[in-house]
C-alpha positions as protocol buffer text, in pm:
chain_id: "A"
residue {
  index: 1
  type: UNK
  ca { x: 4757 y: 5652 z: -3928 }
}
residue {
  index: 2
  type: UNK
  ca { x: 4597 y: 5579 z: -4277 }
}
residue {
  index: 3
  type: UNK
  ca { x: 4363 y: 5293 z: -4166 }
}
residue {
  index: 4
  type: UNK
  ca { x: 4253 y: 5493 z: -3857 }
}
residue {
  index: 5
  type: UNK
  ca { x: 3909 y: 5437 z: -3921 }
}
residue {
  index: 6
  type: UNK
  ca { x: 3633 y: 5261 z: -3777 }
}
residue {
  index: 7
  type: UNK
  ca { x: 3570 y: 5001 z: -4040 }
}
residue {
  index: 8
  type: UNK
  ca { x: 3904 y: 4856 z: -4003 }
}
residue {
  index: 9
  type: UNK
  ca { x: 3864 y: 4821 z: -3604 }
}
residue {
  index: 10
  type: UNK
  ca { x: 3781 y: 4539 z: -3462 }
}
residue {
  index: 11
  type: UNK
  ca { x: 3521 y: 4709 z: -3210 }
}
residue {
  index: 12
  type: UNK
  ca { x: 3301 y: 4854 z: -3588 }
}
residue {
  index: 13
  type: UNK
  ca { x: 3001 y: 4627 z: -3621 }
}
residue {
  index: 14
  type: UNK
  ca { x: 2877 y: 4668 z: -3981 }
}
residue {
  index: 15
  type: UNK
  ca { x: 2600 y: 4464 z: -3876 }
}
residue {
  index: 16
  type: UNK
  ca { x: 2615 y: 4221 z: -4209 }
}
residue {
  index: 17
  type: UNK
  ca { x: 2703 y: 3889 z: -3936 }
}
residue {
  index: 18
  type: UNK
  ca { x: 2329 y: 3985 z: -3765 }
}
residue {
  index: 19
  type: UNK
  ca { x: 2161 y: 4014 z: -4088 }
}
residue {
  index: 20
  type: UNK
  ca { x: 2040 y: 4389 z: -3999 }
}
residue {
  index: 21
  type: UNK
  ca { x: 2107 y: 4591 z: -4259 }
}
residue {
  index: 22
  type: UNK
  ca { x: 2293 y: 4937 z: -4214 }
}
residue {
  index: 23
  type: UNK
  ca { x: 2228 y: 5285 z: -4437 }
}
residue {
  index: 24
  type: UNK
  ca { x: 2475 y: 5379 z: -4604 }
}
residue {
  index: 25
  type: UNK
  ca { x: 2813 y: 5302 z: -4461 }
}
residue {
  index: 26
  type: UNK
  ca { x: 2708 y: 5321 z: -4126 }
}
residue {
  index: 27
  type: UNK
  ca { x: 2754 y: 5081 z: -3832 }
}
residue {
  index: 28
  type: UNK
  ca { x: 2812 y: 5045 z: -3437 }
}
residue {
  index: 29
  type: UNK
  ca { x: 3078 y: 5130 z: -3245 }
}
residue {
  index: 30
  type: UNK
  ca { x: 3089 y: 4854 z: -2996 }
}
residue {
  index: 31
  type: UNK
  ca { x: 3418 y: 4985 z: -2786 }
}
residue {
  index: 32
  type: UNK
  ca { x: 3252 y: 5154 z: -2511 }
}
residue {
  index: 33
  type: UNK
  ca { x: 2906 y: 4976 z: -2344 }
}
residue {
  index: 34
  type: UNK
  ca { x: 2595 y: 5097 z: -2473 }
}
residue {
  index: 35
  type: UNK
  ca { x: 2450 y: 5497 z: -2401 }
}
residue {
  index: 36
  type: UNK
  ca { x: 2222 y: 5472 z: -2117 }
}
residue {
  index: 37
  type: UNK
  ca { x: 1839 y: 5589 z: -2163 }
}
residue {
  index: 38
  type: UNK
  ca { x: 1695 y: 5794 z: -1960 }
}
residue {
  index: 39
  type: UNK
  ca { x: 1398 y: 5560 z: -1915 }
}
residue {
  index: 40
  type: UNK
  ca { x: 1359 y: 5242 z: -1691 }
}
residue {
  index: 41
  type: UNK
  ca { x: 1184 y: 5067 z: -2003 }
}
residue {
  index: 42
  type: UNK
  ca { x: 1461 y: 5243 z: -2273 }
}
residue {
  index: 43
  type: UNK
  ca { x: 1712 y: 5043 z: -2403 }
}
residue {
  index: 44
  type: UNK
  ca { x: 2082 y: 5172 z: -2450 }
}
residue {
  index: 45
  type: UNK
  ca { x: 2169 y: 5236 z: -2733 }
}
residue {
  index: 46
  type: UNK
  ca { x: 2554 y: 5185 z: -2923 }
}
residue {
  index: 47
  type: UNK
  ca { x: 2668 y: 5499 z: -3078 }
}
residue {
  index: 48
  type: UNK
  ca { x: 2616 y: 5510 z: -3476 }
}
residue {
  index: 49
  type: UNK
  ca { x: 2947 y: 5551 z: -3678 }
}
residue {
  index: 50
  type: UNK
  ca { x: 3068 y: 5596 z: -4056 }
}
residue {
  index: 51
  type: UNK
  ca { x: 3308 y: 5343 z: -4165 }
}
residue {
  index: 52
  type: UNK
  ca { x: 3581 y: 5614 z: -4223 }
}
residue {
  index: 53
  type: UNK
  ca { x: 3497 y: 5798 z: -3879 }
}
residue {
  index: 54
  type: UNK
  ca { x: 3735 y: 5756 z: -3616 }
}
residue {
  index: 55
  type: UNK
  ca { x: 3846 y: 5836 z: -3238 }
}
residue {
  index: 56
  type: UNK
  ca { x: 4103 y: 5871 z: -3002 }
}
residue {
  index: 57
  type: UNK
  ca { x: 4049 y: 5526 z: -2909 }
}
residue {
  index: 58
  type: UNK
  ca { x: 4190 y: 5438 z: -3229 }
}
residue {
  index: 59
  type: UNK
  ca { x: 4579 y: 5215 z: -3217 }
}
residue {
  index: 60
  type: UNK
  ca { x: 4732 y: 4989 z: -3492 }
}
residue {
  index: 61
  type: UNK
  ca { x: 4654 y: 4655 z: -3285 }
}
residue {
  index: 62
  type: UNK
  ca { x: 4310 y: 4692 z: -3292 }
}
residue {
  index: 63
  type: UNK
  ca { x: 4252 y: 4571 z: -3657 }
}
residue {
  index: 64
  type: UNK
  ca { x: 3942 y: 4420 z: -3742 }
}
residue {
  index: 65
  type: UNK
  ca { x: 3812 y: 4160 z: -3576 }
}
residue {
  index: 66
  type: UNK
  ca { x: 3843 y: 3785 z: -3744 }
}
């Protein structure tokens, strides 16, 4: 499982494609839908990953997206 990290998943948003721009090495995880607020006017939120984090989530077929 060498390339069991997030930036080689195809559910990592690095945000470059949005022109945000992300600290560091960090981006979204966009597997799961977004964290709910606790709120009515909060937004949700995508959880914040490294590029060389990874889950359990994580199988050979999901390469980065193209």
């Amino acid at each position: 499982m060498a390339n069991a990290k997030c930036e080689s998943c195809r559910f990592f948003d690095e945000h470059k494609v949005n022109g945000a721009v992300a600290q560091n090495d960090e981006g979204l995880c966009r597997f799961n839908p977004p964290v709910s607020q606790p709120g009515p006017d909060a937004h949700g939120l995508w959880p914040v990953v490294g590029s060389t984090d990874w889950c359990g989530h994580y199988t050979p077929g999901m390469t980065a997206a193209e």
